[in-house]
Each structure stands twice: as structure tokens, then as C-alpha cells.
mmCIF file of the N, C-alpha and C atoms, coordinates in Angstrom:
data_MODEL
# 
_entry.id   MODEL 
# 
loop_
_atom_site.group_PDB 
_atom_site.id 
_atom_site.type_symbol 
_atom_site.label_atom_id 
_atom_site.label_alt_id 
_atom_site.label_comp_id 
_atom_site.label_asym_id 
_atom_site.label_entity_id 
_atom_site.label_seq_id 
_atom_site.pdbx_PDB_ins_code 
_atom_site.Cartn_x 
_atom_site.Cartn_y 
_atom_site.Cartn_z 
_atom_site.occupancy 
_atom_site.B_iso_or_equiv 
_atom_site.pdbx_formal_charge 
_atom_site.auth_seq_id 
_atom_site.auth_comp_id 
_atom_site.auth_asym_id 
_atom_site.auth_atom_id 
_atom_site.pdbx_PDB_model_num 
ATOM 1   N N  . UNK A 1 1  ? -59.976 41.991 -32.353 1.00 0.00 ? 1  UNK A N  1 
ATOM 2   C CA . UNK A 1 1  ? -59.295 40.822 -32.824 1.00 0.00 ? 1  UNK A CA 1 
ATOM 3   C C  . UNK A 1 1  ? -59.904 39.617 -32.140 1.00 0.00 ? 1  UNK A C  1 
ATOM 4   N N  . UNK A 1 2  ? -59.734 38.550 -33.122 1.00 0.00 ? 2  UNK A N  1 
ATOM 5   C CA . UNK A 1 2  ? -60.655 37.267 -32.327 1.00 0.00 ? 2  UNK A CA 1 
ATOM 6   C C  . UNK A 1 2  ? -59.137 36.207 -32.374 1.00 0.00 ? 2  UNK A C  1 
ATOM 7   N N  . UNK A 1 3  ? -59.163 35.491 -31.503 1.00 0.00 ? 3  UNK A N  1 
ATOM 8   C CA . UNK A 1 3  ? -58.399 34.048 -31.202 1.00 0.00 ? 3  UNK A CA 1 
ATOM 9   C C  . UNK A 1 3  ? -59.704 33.327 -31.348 1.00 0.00 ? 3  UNK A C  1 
ATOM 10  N N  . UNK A 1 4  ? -58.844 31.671 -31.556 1.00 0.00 ? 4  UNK A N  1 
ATOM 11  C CA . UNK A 1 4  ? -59.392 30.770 -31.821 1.00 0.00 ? 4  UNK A CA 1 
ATOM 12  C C  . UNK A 1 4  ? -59.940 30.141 -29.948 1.00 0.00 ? 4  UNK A C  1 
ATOM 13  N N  . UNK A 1 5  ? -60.728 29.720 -29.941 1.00 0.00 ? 5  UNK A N  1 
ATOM 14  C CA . UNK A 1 5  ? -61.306 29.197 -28.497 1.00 0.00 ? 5  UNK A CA 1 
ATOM 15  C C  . UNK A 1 5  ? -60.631 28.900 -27.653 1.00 0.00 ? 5  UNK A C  1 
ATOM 16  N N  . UNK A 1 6  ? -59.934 28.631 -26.890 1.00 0.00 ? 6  UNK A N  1 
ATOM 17  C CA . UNK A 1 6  ? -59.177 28.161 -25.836 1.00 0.00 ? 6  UNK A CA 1 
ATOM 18  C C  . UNK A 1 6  ? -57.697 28.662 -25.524 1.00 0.00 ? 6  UNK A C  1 
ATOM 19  N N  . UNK A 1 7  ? -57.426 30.067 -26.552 1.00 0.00 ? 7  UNK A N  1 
ATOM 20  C CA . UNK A 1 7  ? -56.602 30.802 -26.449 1.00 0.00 ? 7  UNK A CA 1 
ATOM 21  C C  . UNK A 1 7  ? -56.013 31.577 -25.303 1.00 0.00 ? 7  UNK A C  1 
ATOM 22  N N  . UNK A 1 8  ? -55.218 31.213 -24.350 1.00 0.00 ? 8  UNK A N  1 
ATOM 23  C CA . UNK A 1 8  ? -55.028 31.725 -23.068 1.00 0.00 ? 8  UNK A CA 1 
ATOM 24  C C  . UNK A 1 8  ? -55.246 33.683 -23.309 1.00 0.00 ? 8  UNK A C  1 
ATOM 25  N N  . UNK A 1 9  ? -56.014 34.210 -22.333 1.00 0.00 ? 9  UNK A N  1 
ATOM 26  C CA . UNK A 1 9  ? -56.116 35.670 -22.183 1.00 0.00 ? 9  UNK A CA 1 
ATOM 27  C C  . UNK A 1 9  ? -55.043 36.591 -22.646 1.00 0.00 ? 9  UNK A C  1 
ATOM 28  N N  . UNK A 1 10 ? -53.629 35.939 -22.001 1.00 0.00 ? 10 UNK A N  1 
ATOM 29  C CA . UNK A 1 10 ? -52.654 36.560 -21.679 1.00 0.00 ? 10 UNK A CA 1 
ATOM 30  C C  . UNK A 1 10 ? -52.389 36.789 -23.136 1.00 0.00 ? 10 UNK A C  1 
ATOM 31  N N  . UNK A 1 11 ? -52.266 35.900 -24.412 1.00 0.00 ? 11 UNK A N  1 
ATOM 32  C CA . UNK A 1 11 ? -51.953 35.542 -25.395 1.00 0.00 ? 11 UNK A CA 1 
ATOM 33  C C  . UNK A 1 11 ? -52.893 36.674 -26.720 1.00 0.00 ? 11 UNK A C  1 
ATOM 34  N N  . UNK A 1 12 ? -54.293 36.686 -25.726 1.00 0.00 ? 12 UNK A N  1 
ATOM 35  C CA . UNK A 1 12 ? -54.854 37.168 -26.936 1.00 0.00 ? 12 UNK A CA 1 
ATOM 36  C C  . UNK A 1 12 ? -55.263 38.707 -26.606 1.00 0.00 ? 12 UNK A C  1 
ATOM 37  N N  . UNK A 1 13 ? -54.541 39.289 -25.013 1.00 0.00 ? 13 UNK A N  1 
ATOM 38  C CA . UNK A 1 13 ? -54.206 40.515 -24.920 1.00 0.00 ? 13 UNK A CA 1 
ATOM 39  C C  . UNK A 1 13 ? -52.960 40.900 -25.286 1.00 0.00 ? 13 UNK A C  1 
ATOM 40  N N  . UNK A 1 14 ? -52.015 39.932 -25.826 1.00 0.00 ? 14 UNK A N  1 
ATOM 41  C CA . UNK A 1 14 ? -50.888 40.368 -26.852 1.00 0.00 ? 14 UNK A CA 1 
ATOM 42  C C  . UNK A 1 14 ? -50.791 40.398 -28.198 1.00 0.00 ? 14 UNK A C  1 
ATOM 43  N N  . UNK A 1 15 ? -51.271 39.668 -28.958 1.00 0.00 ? 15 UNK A N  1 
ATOM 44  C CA . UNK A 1 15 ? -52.011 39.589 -29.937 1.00 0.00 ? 15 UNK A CA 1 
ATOM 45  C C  . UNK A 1 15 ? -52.731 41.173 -29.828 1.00 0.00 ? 15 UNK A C  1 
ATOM 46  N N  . UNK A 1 16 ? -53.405 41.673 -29.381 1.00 0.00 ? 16 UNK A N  1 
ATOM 47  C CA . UNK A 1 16 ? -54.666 42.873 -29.634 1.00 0.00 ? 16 UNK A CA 1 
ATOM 48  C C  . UNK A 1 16 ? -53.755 44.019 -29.605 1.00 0.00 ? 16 UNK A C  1 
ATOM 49  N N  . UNK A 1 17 ? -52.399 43.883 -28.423 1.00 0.00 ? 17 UNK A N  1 
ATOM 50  C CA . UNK A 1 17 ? -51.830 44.939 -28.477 1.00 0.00 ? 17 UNK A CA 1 
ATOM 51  C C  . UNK A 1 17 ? -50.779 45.108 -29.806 1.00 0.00 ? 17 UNK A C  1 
ATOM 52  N N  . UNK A 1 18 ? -49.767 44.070 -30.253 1.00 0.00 ? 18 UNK A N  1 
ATOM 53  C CA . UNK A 1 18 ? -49.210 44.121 -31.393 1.00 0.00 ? 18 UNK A CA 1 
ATOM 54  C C  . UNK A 1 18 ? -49.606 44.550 -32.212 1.00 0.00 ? 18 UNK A C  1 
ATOM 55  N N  . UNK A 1 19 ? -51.234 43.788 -32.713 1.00 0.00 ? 19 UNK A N  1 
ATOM 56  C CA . UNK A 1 19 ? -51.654 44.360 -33.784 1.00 0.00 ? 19 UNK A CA 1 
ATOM 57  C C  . UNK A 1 19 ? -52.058 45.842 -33.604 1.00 0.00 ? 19 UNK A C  1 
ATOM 58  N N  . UNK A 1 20 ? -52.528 46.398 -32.673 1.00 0.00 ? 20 UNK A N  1 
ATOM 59  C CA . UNK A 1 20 ? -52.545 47.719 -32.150 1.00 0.00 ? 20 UNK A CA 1 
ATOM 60  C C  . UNK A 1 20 ? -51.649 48.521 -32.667 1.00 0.00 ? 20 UNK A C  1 
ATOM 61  N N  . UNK A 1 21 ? -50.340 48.117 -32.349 1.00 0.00 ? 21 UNK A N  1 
ATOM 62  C CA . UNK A 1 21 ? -49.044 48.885 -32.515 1.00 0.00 ? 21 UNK A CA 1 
ATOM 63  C C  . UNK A 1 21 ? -48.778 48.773 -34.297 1.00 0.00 ? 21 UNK A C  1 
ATOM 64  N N  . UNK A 1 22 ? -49.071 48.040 -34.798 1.00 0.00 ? 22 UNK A N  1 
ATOM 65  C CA . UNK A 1 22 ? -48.744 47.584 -36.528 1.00 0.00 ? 22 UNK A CA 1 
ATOM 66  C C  . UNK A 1 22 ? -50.383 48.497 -36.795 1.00 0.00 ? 22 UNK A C  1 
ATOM 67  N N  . UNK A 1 23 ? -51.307 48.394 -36.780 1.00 0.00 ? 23 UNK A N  1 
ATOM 68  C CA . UNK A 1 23 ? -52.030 49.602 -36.880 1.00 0.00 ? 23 UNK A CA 1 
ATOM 69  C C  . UNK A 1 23 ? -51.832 50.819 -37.348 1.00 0.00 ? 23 UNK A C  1 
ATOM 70  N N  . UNK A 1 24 ? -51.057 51.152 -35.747 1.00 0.00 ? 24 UNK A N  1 
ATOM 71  C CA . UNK A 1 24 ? -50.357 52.528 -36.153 1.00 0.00 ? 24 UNK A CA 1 
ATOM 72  C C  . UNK A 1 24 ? -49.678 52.670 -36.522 1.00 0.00 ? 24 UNK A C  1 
ATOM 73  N N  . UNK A 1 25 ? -48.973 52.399 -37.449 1.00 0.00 ? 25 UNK A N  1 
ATOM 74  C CA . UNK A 1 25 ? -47.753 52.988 -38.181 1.00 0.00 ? 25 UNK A CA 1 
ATOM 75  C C  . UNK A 1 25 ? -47.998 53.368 -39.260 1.00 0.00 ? 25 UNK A C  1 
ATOM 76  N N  . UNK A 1 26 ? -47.365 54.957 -39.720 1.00 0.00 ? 26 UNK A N  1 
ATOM 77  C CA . UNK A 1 26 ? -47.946 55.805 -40.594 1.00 0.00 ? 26 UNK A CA 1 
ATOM 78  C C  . UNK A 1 26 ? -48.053 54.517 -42.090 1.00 0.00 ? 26 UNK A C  1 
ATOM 79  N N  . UNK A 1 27 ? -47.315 53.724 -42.025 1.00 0.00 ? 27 UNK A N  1 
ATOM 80  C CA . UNK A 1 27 ? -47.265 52.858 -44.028 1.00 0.00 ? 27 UNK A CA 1 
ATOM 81  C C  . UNK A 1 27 ? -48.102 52.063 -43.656 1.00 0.00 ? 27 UNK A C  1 
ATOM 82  N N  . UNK A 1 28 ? -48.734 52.027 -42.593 1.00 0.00 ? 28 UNK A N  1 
ATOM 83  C CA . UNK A 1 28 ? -49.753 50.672 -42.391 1.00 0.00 ? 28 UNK A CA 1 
ATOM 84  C C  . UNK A 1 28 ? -51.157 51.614 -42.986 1.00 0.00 ? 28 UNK A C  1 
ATOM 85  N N  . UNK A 1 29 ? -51.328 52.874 -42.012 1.00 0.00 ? 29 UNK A N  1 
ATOM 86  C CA . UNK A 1 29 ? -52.595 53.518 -41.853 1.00 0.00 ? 29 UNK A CA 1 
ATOM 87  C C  . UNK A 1 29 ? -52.398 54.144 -43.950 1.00 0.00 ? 29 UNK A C  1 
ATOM 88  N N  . UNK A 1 30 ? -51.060 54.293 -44.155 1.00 0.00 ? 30 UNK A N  1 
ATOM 89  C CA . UNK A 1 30 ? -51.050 55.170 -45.700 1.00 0.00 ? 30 UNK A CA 1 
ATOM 90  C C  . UNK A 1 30 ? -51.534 54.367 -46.845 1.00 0.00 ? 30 UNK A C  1 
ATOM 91  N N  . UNK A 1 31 ? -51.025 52.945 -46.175 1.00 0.00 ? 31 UNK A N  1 
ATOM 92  C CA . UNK A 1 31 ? -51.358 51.845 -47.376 1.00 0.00 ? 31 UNK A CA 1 
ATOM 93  C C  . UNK A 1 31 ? -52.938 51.205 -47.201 1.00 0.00 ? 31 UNK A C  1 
ATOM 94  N N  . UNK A 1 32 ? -53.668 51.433 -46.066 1.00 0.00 ? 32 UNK A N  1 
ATOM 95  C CA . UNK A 1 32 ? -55.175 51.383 -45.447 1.00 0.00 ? 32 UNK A CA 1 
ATOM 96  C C  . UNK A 1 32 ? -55.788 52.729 -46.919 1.00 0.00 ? 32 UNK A C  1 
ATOM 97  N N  . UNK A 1 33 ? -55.191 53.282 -46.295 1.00 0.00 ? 33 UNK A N  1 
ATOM 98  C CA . UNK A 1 33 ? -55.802 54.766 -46.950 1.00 0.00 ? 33 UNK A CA 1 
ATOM 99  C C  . UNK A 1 33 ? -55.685 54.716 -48.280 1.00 0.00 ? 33 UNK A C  1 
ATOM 100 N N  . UNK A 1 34 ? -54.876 53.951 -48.834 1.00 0.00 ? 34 UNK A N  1 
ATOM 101 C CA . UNK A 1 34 ? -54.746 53.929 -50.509 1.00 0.00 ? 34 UNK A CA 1 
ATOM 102 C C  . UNK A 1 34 ? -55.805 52.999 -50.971 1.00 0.00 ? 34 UNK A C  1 
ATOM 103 N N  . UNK A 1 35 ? -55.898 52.107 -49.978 1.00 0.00 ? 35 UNK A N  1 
ATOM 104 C CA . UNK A 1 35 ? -57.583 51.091 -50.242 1.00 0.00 ? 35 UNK A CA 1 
ATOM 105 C C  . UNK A 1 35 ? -58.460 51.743 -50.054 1.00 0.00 ? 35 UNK A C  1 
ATOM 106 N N  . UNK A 1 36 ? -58.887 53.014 -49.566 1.00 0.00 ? 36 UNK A N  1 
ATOM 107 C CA . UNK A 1 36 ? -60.397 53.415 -48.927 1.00 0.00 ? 36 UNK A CA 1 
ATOM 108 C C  . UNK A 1 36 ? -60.738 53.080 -47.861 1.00 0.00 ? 36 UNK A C  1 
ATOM 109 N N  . UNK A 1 37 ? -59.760 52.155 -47.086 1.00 0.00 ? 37 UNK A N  1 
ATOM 110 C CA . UNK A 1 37 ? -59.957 51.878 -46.128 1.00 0.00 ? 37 UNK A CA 1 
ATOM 111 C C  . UNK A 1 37 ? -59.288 52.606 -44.485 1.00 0.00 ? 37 UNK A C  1 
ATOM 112 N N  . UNK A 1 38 ? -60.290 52.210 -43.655 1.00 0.00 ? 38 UNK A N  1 
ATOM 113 C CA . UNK A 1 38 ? -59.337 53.373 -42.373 1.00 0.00 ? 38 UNK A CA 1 
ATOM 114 C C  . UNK A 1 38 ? -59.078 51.671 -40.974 1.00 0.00 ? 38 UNK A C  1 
ATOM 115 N N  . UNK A 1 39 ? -57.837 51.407 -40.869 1.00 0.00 ? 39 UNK A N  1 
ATOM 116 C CA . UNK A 1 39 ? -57.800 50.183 -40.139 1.00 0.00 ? 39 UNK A CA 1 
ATOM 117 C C  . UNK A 1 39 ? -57.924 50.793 -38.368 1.00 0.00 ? 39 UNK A C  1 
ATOM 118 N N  . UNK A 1 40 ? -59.125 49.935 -37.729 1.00 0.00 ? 40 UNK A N  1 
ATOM 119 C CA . UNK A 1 40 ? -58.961 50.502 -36.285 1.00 0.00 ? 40 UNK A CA 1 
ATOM 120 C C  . UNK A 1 40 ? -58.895 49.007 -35.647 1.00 0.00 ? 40 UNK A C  1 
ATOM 121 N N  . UNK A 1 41 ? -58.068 49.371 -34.565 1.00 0.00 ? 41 UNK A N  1 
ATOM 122 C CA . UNK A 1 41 ? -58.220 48.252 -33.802 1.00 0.00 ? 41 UNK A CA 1 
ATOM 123 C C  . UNK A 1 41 ? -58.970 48.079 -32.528 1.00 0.00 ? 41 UNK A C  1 
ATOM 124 N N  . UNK A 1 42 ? -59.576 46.769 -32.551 1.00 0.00 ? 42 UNK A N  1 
ATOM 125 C CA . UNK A 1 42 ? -60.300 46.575 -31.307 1.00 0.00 ? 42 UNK A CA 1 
ATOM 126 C C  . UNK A 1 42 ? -60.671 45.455 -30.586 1.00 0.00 ? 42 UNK A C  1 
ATOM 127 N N  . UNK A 1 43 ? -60.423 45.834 -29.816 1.00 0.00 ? 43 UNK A N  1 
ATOM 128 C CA . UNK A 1 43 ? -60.350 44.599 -28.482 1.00 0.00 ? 43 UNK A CA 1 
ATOM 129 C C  . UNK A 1 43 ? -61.509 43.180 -28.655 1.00 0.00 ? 43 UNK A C  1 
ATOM 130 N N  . UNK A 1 44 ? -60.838 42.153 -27.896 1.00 0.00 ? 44 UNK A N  1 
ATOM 131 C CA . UNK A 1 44 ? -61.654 40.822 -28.348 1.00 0.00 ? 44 UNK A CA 1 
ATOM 132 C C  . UNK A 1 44 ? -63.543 41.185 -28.099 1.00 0.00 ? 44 UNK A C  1 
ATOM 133 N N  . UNK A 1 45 ? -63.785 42.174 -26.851 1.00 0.00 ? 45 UNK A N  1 
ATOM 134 C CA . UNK A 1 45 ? -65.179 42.219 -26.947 1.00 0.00 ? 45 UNK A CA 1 
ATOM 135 C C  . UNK A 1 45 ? -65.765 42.963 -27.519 1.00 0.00 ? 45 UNK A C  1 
ATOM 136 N N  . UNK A 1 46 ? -64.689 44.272 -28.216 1.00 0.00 ? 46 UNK A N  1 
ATOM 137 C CA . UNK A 1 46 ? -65.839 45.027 -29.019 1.00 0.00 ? 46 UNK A CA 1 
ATOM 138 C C  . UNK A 1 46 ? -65.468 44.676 -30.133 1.00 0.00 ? 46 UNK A C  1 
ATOM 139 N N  . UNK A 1 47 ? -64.774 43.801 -30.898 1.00 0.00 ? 47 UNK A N  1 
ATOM 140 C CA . UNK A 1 47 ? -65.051 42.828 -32.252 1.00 0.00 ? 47 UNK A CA 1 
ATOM 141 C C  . UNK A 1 47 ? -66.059 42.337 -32.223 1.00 0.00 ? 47 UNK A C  1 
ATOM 142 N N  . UNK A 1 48 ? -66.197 41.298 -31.212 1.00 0.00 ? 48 UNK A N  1 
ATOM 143 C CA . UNK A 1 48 ? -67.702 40.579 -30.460 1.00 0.00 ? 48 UNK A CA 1 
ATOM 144 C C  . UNK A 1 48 ? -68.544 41.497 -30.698 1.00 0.00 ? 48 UNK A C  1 
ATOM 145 N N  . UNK A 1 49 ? -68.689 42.351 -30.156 1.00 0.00 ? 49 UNK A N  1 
ATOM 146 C CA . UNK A 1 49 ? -69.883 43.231 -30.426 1.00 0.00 ? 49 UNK A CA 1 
ATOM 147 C C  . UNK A 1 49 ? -69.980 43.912 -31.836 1.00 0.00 ? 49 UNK A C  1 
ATOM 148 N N  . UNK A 1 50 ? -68.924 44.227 -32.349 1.00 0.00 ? 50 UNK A N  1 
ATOM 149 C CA . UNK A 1 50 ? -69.523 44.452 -34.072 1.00 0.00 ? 50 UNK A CA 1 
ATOM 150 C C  . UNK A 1 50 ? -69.811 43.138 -34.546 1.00 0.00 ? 50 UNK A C  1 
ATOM 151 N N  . UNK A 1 51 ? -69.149 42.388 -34.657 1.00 0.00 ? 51 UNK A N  1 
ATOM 152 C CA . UNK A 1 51 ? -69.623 41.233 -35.585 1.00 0.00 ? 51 UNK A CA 1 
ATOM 153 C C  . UNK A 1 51 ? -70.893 41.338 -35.002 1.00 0.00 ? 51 UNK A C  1 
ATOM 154 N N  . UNK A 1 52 ? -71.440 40.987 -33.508 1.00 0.00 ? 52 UNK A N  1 
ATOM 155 C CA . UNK A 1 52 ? -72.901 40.915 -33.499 1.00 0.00 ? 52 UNK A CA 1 
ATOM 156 C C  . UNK A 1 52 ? -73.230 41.561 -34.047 1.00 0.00 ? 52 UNK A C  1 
ATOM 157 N N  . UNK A 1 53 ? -73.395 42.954 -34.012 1.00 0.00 ? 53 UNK A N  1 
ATOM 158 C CA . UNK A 1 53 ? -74.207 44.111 -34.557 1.00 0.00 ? 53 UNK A CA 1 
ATOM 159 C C  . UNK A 1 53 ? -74.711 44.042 -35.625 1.00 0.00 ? 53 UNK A C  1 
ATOM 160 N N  . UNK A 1 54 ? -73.455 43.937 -36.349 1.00 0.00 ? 54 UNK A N  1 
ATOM 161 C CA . UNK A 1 54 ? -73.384 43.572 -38.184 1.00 0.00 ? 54 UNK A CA 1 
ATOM 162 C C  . UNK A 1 54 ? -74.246 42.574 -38.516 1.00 0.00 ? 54 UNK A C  1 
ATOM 163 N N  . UNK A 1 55 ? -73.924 41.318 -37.555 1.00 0.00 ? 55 UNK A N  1 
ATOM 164 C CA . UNK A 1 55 ? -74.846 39.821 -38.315 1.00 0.00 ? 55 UNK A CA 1 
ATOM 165 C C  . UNK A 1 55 ? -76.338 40.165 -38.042 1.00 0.00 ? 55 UNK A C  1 
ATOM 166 N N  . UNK A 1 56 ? -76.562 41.020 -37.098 1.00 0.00 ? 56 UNK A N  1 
ATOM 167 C CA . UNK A 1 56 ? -78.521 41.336 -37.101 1.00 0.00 ? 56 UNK A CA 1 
ATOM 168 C C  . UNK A 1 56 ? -78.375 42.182 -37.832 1.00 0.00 ? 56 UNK A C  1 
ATOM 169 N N  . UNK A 1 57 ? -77.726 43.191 -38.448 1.00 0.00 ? 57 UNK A N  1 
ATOM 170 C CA . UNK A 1 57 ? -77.970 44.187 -39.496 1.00 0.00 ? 57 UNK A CA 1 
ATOM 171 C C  . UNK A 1 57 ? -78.129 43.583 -40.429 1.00 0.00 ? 57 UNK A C  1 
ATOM 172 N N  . UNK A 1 58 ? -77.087 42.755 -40.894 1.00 0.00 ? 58 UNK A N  1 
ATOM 173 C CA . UNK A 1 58 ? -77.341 41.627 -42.187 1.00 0.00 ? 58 UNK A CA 1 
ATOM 174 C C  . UNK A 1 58 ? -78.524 41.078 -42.439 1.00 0.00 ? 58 UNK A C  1 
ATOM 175 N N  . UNK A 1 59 ? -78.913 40.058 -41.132 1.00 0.00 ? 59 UNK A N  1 
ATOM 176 C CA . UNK A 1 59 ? -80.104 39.234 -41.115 1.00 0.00 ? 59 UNK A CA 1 
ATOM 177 C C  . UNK A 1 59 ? -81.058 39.751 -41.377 1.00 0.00 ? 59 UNK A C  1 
ATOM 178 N N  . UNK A 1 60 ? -81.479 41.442 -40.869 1.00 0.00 ? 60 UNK A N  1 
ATOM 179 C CA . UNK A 1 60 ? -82.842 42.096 -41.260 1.00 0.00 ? 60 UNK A CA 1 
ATOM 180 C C  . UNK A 1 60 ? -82.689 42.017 -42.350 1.00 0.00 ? 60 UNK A C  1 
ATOM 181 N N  . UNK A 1 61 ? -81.356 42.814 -43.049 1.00 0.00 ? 61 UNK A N  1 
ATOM 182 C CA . UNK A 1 61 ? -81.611 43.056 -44.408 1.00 0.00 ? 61 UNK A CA 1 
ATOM 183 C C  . UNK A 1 61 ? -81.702 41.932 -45.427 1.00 0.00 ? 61 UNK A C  1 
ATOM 184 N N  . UNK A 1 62 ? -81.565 41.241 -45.136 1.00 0.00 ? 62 UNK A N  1 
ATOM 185 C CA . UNK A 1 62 ? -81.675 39.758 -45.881 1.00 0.00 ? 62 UNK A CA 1 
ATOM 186 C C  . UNK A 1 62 ? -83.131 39.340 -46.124 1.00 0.00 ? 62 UNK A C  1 
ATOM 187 N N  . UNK A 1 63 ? -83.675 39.698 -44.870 1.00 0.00 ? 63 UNK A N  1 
ATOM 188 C CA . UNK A 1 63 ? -85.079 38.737 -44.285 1.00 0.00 ? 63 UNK A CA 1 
ATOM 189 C C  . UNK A 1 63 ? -85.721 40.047 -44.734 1.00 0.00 ? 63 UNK A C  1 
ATOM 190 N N  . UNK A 1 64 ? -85.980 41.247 -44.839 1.00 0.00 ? 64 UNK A N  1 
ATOM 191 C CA . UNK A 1 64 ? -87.024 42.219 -45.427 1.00 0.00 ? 64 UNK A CA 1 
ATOM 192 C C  . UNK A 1 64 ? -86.764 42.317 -46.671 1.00 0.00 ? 64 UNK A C  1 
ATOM 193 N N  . UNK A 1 65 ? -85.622 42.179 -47.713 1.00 0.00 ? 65 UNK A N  1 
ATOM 194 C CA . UNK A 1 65 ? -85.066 42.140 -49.145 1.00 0.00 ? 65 UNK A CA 1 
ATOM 195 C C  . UNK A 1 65 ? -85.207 40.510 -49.964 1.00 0.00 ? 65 UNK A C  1 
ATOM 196 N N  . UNK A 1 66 ? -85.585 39.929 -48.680 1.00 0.00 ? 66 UNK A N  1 
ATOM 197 C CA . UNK A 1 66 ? -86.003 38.054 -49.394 1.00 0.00 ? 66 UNK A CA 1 
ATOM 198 C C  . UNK A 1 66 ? -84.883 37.689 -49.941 1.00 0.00 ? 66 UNK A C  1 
ATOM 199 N N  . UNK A 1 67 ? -84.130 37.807 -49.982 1.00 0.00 ? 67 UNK A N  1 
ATOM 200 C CA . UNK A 1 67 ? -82.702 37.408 -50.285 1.00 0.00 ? 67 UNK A CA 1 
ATOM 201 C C  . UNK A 1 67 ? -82.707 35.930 -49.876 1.00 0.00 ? 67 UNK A C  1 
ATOM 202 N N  . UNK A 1 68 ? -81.918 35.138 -51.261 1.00 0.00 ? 68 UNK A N  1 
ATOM 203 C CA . UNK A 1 68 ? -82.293 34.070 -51.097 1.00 0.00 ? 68 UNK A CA 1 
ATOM 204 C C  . UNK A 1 68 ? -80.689 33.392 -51.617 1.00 0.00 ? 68 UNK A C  1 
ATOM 205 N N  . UNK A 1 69 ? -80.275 32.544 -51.734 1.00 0.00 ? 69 UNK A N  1 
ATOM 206 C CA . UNK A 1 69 ? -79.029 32.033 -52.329 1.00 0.00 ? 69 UNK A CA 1 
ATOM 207 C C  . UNK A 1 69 ? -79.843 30.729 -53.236 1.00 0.00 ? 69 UNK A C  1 
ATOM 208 N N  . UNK A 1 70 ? -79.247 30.835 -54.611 1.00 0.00 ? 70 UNK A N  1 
ATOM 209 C CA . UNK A 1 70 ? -79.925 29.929 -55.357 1.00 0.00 ? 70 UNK A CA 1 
ATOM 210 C C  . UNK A 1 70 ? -79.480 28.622 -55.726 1.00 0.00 ? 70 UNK A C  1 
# 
């Protein structure tokens, strides 16, 4: 989970845990599952670290596929 910049710690380790807890609950994960989707939660730095991950996965594939916006 990400907060907006200047979000006190305390605030956005409650935030991570709530949503944590709404996560798990079987109509949260059943109604995930009726999308195809599987909801996990994760902490402000390993969001950070997927989004990184993802945006250089993107960028290669963009930049070797010439992908262009017209």
C-alpha cells in the first residue's frame, strides 16, 4: 500500500494493517476470486519494489516492441 508523501509512519502502518485484515476475509478473497483475481497485501516497501520491478519490465518491453503512443 502507498500513502501520499508526508504521511506519518504510524498512519501508514495502519492503513497496511486494516487493509491486511479486509484482505482476508473469506467475501473479500471470494469476490477477488470471482474477478480472476487473487488480492495480496503488501507493505509500503514491497509495493515500492513491485511497482519498480514492473515499471523496468514495462520500459524494456516498450523500448524492444517500439511502442509508441500516437
Amino acid at each position: 500500500m502507498s500513502a501520499p508523501n508526508g504521511t506519518p509512519p504510524e498512519v501508514v502502518a495502519r492503513m497496511s494493517r486494516e487493509l491486511a485484515k479486509a484482505l482476508a476475509l473469506p467475501s473479500v478473497k471470494s469476490r477477488y476470486g470471482d474477478l480472476g483475481a487473487e488480492a495480496v497485501a503488501l507493505d509500503t516497501a514491497e509495493f515500492r519494489s513491485l511497482l519498480a520491478a514492473e515499471g523496468k519490465q514495462l520500459s524494456t518491453l516498450i523500448r524492444e516492441q517500439k511502442i509508441a503512443v500516437d
